[in-house]
C-alpha positions in Angstrom: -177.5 66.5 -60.4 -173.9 65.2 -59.9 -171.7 67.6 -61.6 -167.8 66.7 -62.6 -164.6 68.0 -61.4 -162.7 69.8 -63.9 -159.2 68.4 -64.5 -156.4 70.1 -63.4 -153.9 68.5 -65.8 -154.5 68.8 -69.6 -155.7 65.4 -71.4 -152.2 66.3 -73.2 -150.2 65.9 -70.7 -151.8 62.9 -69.2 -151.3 61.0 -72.1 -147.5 62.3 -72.3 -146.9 60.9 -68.4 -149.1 57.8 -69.5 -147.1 57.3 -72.6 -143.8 57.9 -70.1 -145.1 54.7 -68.1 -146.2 52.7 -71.1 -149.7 52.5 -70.2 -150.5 54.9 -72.7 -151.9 51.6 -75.0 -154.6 50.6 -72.1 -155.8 54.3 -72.0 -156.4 54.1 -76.3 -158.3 50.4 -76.1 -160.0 51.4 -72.4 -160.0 54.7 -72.0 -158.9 55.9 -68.5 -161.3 54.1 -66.3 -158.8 51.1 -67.3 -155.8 52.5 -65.9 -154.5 50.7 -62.5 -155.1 52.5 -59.7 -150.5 52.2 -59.4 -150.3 53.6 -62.8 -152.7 56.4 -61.4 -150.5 57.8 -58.2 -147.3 56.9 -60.1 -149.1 59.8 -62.5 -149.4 62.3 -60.4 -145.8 61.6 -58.6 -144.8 62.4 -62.3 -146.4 64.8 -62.7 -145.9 66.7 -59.3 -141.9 66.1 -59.9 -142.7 68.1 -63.5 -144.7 71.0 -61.4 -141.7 71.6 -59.1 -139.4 71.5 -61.8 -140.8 74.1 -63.4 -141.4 75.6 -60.6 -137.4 75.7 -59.3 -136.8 76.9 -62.7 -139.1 80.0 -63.0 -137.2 81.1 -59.9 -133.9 81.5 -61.4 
């Protein structure tokens, strides 16, 4: 049996970066699998900019 990855981001924050690009309406009506495969990897760019952010800022 095929088992799932679990998700490193939350659902919360993928809706915040999806909302961010303005794809968030195609996620509500089509649910993720609808999402350009673009709109995907300019996700995680997002959200990899986010991680070091936080990142350079817990090492002040």
């Amino acid at each position: 049996m095929a088992r799932r990855r679990q998700g490193v981001m939350s659902d919360d924050l993928k809706y915040e970066i999806a909302k961010e690009l303005g794809v968030d309406d195609i996620v509500k009506t089509e649910g993720w699998g609808g999402v350009s495969s673009r709109d995907c990897g300019n996700m995680v760019k997002i959200a990899i900019e986010m991680a070091e952010r936080n990142l350079k800022d817990q090492s002040k």
